[in-house]
MDAnalysis code that builds the backbone (N, CA, C; Angstrom):
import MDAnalysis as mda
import numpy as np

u = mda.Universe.empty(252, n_residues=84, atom_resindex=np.repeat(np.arange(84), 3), trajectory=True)
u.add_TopologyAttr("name", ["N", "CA", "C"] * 84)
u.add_TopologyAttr("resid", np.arange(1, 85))
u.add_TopologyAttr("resname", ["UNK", "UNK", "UNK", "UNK", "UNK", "UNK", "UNK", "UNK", "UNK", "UNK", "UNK", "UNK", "UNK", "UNK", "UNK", "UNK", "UNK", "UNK", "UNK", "UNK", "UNK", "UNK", "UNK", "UNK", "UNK", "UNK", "UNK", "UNK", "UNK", "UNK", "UNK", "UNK", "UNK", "UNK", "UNK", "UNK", "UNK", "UNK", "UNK", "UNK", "UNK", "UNK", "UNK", "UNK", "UNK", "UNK", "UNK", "UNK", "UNK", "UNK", "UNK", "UNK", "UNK", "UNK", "UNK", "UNK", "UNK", "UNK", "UNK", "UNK", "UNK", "UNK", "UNK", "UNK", "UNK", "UNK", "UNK", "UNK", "UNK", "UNK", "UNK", "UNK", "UNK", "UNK", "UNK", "UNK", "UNK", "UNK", "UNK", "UNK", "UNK", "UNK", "UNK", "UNK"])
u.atoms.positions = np.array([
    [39.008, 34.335, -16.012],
    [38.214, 33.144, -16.278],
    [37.154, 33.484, -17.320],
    [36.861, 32.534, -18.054],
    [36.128, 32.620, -19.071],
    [35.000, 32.288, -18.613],
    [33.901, 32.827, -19.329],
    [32.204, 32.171, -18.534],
    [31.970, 30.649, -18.397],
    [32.451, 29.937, -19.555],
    [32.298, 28.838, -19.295],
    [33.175, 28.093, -18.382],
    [34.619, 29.071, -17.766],
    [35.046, 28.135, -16.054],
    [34.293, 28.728, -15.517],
    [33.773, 29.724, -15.610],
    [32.641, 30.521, -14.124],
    [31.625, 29.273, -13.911],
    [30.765, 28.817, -15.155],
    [29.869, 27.907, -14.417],
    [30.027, 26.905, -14.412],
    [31.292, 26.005, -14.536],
    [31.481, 25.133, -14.463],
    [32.183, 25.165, -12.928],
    [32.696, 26.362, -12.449],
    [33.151, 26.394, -11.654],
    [31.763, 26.483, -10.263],
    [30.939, 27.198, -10.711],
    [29.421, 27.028, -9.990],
    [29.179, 25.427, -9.910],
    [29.109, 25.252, -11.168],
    [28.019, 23.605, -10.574],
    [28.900, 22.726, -9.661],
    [30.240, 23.029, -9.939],
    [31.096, 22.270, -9.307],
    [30.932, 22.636, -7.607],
    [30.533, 23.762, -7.324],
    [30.612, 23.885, -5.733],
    [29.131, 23.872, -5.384],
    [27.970, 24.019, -6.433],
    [26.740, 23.098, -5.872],
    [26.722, 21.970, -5.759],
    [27.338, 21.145, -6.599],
    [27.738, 19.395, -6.437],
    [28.477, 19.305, -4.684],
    [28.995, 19.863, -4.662],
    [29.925, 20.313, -3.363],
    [29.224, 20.399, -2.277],
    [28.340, 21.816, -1.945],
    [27.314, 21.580, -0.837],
    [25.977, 20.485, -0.953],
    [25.436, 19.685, -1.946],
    [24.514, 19.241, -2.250],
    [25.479, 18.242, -1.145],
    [26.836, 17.736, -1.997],
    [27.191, 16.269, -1.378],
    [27.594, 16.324, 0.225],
    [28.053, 17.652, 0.877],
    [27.964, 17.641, 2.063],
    [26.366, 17.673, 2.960],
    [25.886, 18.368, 2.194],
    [23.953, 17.806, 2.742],
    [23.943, 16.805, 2.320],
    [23.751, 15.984, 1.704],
    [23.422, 14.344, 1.548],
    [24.115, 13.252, 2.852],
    [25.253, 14.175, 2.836],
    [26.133, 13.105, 3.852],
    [25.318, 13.570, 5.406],
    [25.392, 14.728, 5.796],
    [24.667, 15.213, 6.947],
    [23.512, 14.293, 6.656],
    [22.323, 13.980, 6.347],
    [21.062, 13.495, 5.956],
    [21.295, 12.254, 6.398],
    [22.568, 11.393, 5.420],
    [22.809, 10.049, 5.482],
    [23.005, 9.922, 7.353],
    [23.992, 10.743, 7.661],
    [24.615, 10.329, 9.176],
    [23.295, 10.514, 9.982],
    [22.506, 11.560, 10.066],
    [20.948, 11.481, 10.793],
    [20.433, 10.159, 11.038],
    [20.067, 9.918, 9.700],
    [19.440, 8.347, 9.310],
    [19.868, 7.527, 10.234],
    [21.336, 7.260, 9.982],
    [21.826, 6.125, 10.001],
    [21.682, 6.267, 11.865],
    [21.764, 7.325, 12.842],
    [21.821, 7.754, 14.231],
    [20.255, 7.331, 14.293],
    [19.420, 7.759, 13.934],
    [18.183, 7.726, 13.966],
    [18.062, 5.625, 14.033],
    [18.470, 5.298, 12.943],
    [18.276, 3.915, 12.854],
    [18.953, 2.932, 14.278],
    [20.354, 3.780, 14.457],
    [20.415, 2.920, 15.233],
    [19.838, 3.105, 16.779],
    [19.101, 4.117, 16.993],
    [18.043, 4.512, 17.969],
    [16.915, 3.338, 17.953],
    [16.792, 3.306, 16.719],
    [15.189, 2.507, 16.777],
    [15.797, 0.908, 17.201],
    [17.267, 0.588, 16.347],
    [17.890, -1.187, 16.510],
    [17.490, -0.968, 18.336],
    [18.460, -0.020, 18.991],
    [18.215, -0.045, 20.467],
    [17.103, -0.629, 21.234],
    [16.310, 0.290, 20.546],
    [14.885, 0.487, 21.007],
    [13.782, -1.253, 20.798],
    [14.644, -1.758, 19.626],
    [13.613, -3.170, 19.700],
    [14.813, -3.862, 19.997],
    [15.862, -3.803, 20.607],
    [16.452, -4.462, 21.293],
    [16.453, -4.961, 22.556],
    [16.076, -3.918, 23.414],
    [15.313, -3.819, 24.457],
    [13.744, -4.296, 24.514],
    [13.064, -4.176, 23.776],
    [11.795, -4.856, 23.480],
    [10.832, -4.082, 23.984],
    [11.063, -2.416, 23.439],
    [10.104, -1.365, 23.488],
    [9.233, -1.552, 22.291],
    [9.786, -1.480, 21.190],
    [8.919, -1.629, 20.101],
    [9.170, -2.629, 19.100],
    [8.298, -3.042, 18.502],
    [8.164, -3.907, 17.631],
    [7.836, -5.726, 18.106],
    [7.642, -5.523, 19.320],
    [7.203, -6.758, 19.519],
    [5.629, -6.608, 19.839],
    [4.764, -7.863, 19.141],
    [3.409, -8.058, 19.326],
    [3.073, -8.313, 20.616],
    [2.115, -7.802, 21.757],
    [1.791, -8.231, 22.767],
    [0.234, -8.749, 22.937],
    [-0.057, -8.936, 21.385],
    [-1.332, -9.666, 21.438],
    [-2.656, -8.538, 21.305],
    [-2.653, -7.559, 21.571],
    [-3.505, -6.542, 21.582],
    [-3.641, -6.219, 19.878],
    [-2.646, -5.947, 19.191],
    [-2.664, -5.969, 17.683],
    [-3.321, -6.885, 16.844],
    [-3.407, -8.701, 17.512],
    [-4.687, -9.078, 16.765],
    [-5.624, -9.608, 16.916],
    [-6.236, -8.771, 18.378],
    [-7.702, -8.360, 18.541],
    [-8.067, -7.065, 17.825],
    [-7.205, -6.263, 17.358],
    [-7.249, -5.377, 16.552],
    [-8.395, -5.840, 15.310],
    [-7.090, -6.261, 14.630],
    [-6.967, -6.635, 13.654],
    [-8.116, -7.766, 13.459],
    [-8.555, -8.444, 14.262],
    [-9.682, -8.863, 13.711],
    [-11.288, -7.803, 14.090],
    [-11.185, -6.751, 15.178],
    [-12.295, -6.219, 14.795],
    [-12.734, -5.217, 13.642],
    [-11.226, -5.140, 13.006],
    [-11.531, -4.205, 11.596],
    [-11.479, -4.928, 10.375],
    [-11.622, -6.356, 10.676],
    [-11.666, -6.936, 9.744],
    [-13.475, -7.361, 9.685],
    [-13.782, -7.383, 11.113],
    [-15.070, -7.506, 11.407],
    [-16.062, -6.836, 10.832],
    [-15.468, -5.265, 10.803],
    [-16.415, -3.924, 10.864],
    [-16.297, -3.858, 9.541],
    [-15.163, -4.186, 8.558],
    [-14.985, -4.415, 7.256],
    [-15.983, -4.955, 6.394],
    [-16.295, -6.465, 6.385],
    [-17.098, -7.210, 6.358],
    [-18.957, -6.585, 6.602],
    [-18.993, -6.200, 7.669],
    [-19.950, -5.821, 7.817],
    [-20.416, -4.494, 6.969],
    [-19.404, -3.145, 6.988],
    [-19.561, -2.347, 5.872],
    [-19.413, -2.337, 4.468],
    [-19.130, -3.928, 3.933],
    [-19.167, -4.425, 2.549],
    [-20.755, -4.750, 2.289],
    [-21.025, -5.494, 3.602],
    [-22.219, -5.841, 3.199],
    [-23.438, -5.416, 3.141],
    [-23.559, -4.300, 4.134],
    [-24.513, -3.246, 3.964],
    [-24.297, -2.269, 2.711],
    [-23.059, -2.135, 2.067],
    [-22.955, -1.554, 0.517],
    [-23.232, -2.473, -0.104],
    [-22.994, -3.240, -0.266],
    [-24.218, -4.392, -1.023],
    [-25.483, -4.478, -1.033],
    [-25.477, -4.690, -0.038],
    [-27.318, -4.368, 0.033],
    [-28.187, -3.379, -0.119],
    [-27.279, -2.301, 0.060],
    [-27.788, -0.624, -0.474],
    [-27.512, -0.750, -2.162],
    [-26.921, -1.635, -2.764],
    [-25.892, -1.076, -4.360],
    [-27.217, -2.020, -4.729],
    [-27.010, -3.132, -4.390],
    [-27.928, -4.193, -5.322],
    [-29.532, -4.738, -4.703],
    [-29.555, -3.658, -3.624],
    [-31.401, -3.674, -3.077],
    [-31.733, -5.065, -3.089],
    [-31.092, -5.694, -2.504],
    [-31.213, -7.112, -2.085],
    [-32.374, -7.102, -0.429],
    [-33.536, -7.394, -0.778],
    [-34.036, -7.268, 0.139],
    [-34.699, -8.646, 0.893],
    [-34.836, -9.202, 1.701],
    [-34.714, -10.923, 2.434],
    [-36.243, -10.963, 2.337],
    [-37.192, -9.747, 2.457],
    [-38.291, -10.308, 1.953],
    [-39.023, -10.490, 0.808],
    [-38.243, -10.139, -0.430],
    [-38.411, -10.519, -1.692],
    [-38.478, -12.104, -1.890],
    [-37.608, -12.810, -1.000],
    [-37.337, -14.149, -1.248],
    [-38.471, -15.195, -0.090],
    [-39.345, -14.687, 0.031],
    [-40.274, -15.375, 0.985],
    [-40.822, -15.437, 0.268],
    [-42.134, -16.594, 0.053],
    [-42.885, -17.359, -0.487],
    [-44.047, -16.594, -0.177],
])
């Protein structure tokens, strides 16, 4: 064999194990996925039980509130400047 079948003959059997790891990877996934379909099939996960948006509104709360104290620190907005 000439060098150039040697590495052609190389890339050809890294293409080779690369595509048998890809497929191993793919079949994981796809086992893995259908673990999780199960899993909100049954109605372990992915359903809201209401706790998520009381969440969700106290970090929207605490949000708000830490905008506005950076505001008031950035632009020294102070409430008794505006008294008469």
């Amino acid at each position: 064999m000439t060098n150039q079948e040697t590495l052609i003959q190389e890339i050809q059997d890294e293409i080779a194990a690369d595509m048998s790891e890809r497929q191993s990877v793919i079949e994981s996934a796809q086992a893995k996925d259908k673990e999780i379909q199960a899993r909100m099939d049954r109605g372990e996960i992915g359903i809201s039980h209401g706790s998520d948006n009381v969440v969700a509104l106290l970090m929207f709360m605490l949000a708000t509130v830490v905008t506005l104290l950076a505001l008031f620190f950035v632009f020294q907005i102070n409430p008794a400047h505006y008294q008469p």
